[in-house]
Backbone bond lengths (Angstrom), bond angles and torsions (degrees), N, CA, C in turn:
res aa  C-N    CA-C-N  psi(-1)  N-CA   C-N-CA  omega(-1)  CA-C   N-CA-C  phi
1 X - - - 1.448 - - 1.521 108.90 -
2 X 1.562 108.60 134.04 1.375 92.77 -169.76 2.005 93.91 -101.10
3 X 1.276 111.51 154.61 1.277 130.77 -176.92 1.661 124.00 -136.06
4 X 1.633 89.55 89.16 1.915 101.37 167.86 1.418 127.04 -31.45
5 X 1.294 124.26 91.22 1.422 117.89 -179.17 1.755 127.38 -11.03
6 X 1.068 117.71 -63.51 1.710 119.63 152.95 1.583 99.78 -20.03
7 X 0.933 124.20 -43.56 1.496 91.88 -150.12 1.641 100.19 -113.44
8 X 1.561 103.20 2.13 1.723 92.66 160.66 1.481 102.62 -96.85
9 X 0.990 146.51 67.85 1.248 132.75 143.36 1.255 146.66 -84.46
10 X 0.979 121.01 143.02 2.232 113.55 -143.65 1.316 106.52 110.81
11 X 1.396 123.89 -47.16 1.440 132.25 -149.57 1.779 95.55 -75.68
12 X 0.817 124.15 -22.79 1.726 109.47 178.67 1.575 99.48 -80.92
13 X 0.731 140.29 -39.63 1.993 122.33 179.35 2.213 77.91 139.60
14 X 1.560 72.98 158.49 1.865 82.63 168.27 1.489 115.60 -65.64
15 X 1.349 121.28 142.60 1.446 115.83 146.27 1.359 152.34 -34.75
16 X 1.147 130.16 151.79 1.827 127.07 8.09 0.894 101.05 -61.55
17 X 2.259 100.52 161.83 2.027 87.07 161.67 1.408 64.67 -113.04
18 X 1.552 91.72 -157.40 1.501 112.74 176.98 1.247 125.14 -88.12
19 X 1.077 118.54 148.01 1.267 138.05 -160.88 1.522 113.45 -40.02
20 X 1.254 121.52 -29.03 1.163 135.21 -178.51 1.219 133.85 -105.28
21 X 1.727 116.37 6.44 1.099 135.48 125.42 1.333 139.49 53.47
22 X 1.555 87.42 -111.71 1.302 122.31 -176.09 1.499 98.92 -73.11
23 X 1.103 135.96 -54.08 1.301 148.89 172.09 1.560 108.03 -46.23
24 X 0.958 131.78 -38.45 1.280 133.85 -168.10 1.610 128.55 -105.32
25 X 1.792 100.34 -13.07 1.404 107.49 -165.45 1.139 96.98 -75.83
26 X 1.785 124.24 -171.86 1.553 133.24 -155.12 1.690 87.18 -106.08
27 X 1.216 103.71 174.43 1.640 118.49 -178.62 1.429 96.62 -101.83
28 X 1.356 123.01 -44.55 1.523 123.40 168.07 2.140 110.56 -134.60
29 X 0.957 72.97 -161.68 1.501 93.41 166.91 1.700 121.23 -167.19
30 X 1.907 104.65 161.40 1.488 90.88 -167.51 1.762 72.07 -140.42
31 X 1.430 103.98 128.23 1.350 136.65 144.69 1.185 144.03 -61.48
32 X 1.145 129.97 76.28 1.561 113.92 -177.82 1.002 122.14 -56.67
33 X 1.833 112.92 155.78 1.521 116.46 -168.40 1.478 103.09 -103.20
34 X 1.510 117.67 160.18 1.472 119.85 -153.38 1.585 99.56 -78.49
35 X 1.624 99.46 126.95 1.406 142.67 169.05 1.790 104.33 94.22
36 X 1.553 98.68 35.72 1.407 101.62 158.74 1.525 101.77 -109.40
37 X 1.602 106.78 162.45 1.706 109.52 161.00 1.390 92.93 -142.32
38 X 1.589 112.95 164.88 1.261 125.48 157.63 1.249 107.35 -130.49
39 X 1.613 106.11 133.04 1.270 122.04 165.74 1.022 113.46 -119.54
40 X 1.887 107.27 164.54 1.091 128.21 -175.95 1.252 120.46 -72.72
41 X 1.787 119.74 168.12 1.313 113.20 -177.55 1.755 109.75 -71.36
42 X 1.306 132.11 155.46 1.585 119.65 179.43 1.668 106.42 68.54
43 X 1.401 138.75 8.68 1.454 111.84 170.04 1.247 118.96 -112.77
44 X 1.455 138.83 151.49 1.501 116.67 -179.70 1.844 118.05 -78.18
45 X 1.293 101.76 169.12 1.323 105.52 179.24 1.626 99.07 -82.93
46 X 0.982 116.75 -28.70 2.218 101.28 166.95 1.262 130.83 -67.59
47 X 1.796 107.67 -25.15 1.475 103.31 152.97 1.712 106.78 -106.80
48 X 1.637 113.00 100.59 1.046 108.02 -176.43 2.072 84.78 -111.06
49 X 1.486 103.21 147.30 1.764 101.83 -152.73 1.802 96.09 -158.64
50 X 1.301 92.44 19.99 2.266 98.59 -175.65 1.194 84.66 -126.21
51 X 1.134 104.47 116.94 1.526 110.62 151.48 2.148 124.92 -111.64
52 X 1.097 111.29 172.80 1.820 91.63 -164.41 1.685 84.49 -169.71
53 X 1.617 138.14 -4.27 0.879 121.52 179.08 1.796 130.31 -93.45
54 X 1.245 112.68 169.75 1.752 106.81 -173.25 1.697 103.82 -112.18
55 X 1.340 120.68 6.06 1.781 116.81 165.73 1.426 100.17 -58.50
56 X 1.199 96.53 153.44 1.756 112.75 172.83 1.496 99.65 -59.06
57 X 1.328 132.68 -38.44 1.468 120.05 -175.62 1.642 110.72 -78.18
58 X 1.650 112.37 -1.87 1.657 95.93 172.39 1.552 101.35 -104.48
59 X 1.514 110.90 -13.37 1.506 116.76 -177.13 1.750 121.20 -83.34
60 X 1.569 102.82 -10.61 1.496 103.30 160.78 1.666 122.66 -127.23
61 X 1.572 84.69 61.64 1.909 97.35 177.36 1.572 89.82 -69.84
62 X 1.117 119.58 151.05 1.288 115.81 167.77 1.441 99.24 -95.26
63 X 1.677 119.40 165.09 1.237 124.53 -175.81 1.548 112.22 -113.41
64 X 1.385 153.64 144.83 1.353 157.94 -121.10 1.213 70.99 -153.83
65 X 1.512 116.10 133.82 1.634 116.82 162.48 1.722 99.59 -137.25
66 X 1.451 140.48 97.39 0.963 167.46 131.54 1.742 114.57 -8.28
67 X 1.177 123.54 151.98 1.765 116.03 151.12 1.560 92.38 -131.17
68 X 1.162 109.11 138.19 1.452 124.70 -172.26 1.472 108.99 -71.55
């Protein structure tokens, strides 16, 4: 589904963002619909690791937070 920037708004987290922002955000976005994926050129489909959807099962990926 494709989605006009206007009308995702909320979807980046509350404010501030960063300074660079506005400058940097997307013009739209495209969502896949549930039990689609898109991958990249060169990655396999067993590590599939992009997610872009709004079902409750793409909205509670849990997040791994690491210290390098």
């Amino acid at each position: 589904t494709w989605v006009p920037f206007e009308e995702a708004s909320g979807w980046w987290g509350p404010p501030p963002y960063h300074p660079e922002f506005s400058d940097r955000a997307p013009d739209s976005l495209i969502l896949a619909g549930e039990g689609v994926a898109f991958h990249h050129d060169g990655t396999s489909i067993e590590f599939a690791c992009d997610h872009g959807g709004i079902t409750d099962a793409e909205l509670r990926i849990p997040v791994l937070v690491g210290k390098p």
